[in-house]
C-alpha positions as CSV (number, residue, x, y, z in Angstrom):
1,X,0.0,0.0,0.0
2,X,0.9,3.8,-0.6
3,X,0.4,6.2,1.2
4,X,1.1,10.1,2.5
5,X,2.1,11.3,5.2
6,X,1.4,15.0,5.5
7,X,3.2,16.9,8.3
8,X,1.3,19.7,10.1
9,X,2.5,22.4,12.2
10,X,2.1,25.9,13.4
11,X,4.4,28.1,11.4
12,X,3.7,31.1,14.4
13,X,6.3,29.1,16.2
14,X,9.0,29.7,14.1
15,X,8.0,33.2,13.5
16,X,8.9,34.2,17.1
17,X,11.8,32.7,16.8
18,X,15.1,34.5,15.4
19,X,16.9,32.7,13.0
20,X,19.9,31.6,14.7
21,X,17.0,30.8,17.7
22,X,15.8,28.3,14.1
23,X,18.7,27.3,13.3
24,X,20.0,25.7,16.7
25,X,16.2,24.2,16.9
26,X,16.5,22.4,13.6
27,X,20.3,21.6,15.2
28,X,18.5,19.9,18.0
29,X,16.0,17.7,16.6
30,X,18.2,17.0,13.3
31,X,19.7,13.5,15.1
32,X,15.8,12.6,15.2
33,X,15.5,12.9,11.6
34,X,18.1,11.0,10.5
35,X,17.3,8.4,12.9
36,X,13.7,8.3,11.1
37,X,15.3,8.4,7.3
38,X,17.6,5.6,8.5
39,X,14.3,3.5,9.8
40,X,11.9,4.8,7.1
41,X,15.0,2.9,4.4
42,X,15.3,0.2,6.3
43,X,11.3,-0.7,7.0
44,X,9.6,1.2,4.1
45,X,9.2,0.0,0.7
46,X,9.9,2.9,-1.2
47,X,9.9,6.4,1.0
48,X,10.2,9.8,-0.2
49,X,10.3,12.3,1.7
50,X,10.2,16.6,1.0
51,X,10.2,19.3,3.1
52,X,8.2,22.5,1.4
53,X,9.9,25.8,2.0
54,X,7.7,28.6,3.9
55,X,4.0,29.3,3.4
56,X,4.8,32.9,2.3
57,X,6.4,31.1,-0.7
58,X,3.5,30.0,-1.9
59,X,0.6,31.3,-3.9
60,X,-3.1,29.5,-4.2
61,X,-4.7,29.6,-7.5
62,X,-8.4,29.8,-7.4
63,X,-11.3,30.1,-10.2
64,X,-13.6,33.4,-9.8
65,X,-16.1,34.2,-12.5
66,X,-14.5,31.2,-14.5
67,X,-11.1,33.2,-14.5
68,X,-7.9,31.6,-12.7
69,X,-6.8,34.2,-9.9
70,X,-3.8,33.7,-8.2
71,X,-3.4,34.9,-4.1
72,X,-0.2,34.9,-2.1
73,X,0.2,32.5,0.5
74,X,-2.1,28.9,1.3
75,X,-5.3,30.0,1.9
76,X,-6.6,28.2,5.2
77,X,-8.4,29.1,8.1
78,X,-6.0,27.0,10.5
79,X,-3.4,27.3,12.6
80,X,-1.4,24.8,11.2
81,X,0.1,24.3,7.8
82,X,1.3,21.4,5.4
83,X,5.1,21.6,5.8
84,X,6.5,18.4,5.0
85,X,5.1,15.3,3.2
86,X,6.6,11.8,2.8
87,X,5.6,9.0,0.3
88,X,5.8,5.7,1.9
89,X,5.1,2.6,0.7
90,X,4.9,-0.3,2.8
91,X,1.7,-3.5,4.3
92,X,-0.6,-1.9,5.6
93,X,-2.3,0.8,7.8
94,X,-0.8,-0.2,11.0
95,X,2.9,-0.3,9.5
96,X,1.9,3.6,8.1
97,X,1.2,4.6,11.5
98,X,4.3,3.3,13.0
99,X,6.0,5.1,11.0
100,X,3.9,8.4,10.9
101,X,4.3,8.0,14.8
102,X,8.2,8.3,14.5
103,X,8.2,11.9,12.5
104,X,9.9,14.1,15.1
105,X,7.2,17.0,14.7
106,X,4.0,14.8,15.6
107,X,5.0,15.4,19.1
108,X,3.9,19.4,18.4
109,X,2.0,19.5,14.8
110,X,0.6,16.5,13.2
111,X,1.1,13.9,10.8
112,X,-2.0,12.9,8.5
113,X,-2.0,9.3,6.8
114,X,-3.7,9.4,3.9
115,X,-3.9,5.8,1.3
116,X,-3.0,7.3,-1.8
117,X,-5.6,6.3,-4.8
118,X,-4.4,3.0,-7.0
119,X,-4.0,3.5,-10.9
120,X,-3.6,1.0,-13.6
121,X,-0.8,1.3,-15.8
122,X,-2.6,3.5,-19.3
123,X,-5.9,4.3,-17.0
């Protein structure tokens, strides 16, 4: 099975935070990282993993009037944002968890498993 993992947090964190204050957090919780690449290779079938740079980076396009419009930023009405996603493939749902339930951040955001939708080859 495939699925996604998409990593929540709150981006208000970092934004009190100065960027050598950012820096020597990611410092810190970089050894749990690597300790969940190195179990994600080793127990995954195939794993890929991304980390999306910041949400004032991005720009939502939406359809008003049947034109395409473009806005700065994600548009959502929540305090936390999509800033990470892995691909995993591996048994089943219970494996997926296991492994959502290792991503350093769940301890302070979220992680949201989603089965990714089957295609045939050509369909």
């Amino acid at each position: 099975m495939k699925y996604s993992l998409l990593i929540y947090s709150d981006p208000s964190r970092a934004a009190a935070m100065t960027a050598d204050e950012i820096e020597q957090a990611r410092a810190e919780v970089m050894p749990q990282w690597i300790e969940l690449f190195d179990y994600l290779g080793s127990h995954a079938t195939s794993v890929e993993g991304f980390e999306l740079d910041s949400p004032d980076t991005a720009r939502t396009l939406r359809y008003e009037d049947g034109h395409p419009v473009v806005t700065d930023g994600p548009y959502a009405e929540t305090k936390e944002l999509i800033g990470g996603l892995f691909l995993i493939e591996c048994s089943d749902l219970d494996e997926a968890i296991d492994m959502a339930a290792r991503v350093p951040i769940a301890s302070r955001g979220s992680v949201e498993i989603r089965p990714l939708v089957g295609r045939e080859a050509g369909g």
